[in-house]
Every structure is written in C-alpha cells, then in structure tokens.
N, C-alpha and C positions, 0 to 999 in steps of 0.2 A: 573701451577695451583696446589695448595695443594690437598689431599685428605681425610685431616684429618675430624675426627668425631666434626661436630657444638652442640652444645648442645642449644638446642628450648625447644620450648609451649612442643611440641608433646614428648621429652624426661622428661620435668617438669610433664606430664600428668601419664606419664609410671610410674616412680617414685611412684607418690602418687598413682595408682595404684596397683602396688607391697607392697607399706606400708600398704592400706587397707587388702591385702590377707594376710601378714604375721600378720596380727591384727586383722583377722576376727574372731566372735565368734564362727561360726557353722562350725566345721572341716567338715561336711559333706557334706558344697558348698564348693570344691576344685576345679572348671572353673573359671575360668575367661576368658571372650573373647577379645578380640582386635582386633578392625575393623576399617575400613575407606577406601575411594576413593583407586586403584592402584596408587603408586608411593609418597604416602604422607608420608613416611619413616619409614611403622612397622618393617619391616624387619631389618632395616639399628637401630634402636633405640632396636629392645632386642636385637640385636647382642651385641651390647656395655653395656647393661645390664648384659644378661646372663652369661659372664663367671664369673661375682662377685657376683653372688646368693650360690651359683654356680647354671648352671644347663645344661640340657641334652637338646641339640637341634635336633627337626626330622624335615624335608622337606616334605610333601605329596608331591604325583606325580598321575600324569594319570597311572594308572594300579595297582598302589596300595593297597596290599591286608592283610590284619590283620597279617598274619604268617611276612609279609615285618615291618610292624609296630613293632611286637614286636622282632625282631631281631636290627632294629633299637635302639628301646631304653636299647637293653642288650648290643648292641657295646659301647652306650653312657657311661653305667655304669660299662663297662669294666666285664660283662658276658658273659661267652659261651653260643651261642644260641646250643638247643638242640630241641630234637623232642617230651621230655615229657614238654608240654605246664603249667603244673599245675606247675612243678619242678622249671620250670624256671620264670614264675611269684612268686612264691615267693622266690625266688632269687631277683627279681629285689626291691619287695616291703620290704625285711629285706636292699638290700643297700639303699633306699631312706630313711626306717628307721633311719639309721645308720650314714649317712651324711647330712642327712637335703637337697639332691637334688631335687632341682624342675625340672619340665617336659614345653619344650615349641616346639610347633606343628606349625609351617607355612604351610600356605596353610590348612588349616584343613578341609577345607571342605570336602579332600579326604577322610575322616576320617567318615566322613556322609556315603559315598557312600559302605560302608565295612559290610556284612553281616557275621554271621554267627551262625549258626543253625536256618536260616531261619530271622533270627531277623534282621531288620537293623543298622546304626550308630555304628555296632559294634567296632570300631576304638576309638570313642571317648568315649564310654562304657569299654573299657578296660584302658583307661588313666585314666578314671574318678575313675576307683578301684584299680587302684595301687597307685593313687595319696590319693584317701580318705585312704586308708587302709593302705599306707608308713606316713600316716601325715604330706602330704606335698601339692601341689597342681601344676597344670598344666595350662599353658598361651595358650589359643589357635586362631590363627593366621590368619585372613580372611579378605577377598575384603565385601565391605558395602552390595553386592549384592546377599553372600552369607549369612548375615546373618540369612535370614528369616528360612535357614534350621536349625538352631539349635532351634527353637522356634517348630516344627513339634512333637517332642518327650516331653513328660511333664516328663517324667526320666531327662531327661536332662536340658530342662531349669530351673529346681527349684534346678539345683544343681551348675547352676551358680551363685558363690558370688559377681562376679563384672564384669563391662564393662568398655572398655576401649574406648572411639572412637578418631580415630586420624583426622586430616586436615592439608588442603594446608597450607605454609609457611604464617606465615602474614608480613605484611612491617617490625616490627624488628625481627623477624626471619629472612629474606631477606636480611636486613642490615646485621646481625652476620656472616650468609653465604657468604656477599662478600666480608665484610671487613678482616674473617678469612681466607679466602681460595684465596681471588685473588693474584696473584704475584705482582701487581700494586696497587701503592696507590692508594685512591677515595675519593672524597670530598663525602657527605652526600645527595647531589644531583642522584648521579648514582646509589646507591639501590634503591632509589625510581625509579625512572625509567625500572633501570630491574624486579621491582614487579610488572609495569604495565603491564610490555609487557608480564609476567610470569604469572601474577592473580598468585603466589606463588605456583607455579609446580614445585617442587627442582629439578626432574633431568631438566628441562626448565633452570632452576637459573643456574644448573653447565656448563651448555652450551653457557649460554649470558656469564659469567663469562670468560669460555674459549676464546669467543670474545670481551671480554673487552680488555685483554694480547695483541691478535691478534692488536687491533685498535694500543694499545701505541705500540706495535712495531713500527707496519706502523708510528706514530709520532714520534717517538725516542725520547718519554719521559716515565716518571716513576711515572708521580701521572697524574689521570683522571678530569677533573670537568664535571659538568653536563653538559655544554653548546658544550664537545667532542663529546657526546654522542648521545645527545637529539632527533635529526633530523637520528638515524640511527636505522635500525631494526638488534636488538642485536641477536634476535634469533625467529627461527621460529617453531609454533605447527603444526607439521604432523597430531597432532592426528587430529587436527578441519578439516583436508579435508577428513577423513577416516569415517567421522559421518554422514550420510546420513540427506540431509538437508528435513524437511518436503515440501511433494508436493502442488505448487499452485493449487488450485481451476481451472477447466477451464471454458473459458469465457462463459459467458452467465447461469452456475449453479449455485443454490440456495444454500448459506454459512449454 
C-alpha cells in the first residue's frame, strides 16, 4: 500500500481557508480554528500545508503548561528559550515579523487549559499576541467536541477570523484514496463499496485498502471488480463496539 498525501474536499477546504487569513482585513482576528470529528484528517492536511506557508508546528499534550508552549514555539523559530519571558517573546514576535511565519497549534485545546496570573486560556492568549503583534496569524487545531471552549472567553472568540470544519471522506474522496494508494487495480465498483462499509472514516478506508492487496493476493490477480469484493467485509469499526449502546426500557414501564 502507498502512503502518500491524497489531496480531498477537506485539503480544498484548508486551502480556501488559509487564502481567507492571508486576505483578511482585521489584522487583529489572527485565529482561526480547525475543527472536526477525530480522524477526519486535520492533522494529516496542515501537515502537508504547513511547511509551504511556512510555518511553526506545536503539539499540546496533557500537562502542558505555558513556559512548555512558549519554548516550543522558540525551538520552531530557531530561538534560545531563556528565563526573561518578556526578552524572548519579543524575540519570537520580530522573527514572525521578519519571515512572515505562521503559528499552528494541534490539539489546542491544551491551550484553554493554561493559566497564568490567575487568568485562564493563557496559551491561546499568548499565540493570539505574538501572532497579532508579529502580523501574521495562528491555525488552531481541535476535535468538534472541543470547540465549545474557545467560545467561553469573548477575548478570544471575537478575535477569531475564520473557521475551518473538516468531515468524513465522501464517495470521491474514497474513490481518490483507493485508486491513489491501493497497489491493485479497481474498477469504480470497489470504492464505492469500501465508502459503505467505511461511511468515509479514512483511517477505516486505509485498512479496507490494506485488504483489498490482501484479497488479490489470495486471487493472484492485479485488478479488483466489484463483484471480488462485494459479499466480503473489507474492514471492521472497533470504534461502534466501544459506544455504549442506549439502555432498553424494562418491560412493563412507561416510555
């Protein structure tokens, strides 16, 4: 199986995304957020962006705390992190001047969770002023679930310029993904097929994929049709047994 980067809806989305912030009029909305379901490809889509903006990628993590944040984005920018805090933000906000780099945050929620002097969100309050203050702006990175906490702070929601939301694969997105990546030819039958069994879950898609390969082996042939396929379960979601299914009524109570 290949690995290479498919370009979809949700990269076409990104794009016009990124063209709205580098066009936006109020330098002083420098957020923009990106959100959508786990696994519908943010991550995997500013990867492939990012380094032709250019721009400086941080990871949040569990325990993650402001002094970690902005050491992170002085490694990015190729600064000594140091202990005078002030010295070195503006160090970081003359290179963002200087280069035109942009800031992008995965997992940013961490970023909510960062106080400091009592204050919360301090994370994304500090990106939000070296990004407005460098003239450039920051992409920040989250599950649908988190969104609601960036709307909690009116600092911060009014200083987003734009949203991004991503989604599942659709059928030709599904198609692009098999017909680029599978080692095996396929008639136009068998993405459709692994979009059903998939409902367009890409890591789902690279897995049926995986077992497309598997099947023509087992045939000892080199192009699929649908009718190989059709009658086989390509791949299976763990997630739907891991979902706690809503409890029946018991007999004889009132719905």
């Amino acid at each position: 199986m290949k690995h290479h980067f498919v370009r979809t809806e949700n990269y076409k989305r990104l794009l016009d995304g990124v063209a709205f912030m580098e066009g936006r009029g109020s330098l002083t909305t420098p957020l923009c957020l990106l959100h959508g379901e786990p696994a519908v490809g943010k991550t995997r889509n500013v990867s492939k962006v990012g380094p032709d903006m250019p721009a400086v990628f941080i990871r949040g993590h569990v325990g993650m705390n402001l002094d970690g944040l902005i050491w992170s984005v002085s490694q990015g920018l190729g600064i000594k992190h140091c202990s005078n805090r002030s010295a070195e933000m503006a160090q970081q906000i003359a290179a963002l001047q200087r280069d035109g780099t942009k800031l992008i945050f995965d997992e940013a929620q961490f970023g909510l969770s960062m106080k400091h002097a009592g204050k919360p969100a301090a994370g994304i309050e500090y990106l939000r002023h070296i990004a407005e203050s460098g003239n450039t702006y920051a992409i920040l990175i989250c599950h649908q679930s988190e969104v609601a906490g960036f709307s909690e702070s009116k600092h911060i929601r009014t200083r987003i310029g734009h949203r991004i939301e991503m989604f599942d694969a659709t059928p030709a997105d599904t198609a692009a993904f098999v017909h680029e990546l599978c080692e095996v030819a396929v008639d136009d039958e068998v993405p459709a097929i692994v979009h059903k069994q998939t409902h367009g879950k890409v890591r789902l898609i690279e897995n049926a994929i995986a077992t497309l390969e598997q099947i023509a082996r087992m045939k000892g042939v080199t192009r699929l049709v649908g009718a190989d396929v059709a009658k086989t379960r390509l791949v299976v979601d763990h997630e739907e047994g891991l979902v706690p299914k809503a409890a029946k009524p018991a007999k004889g109570s009132v719905k």
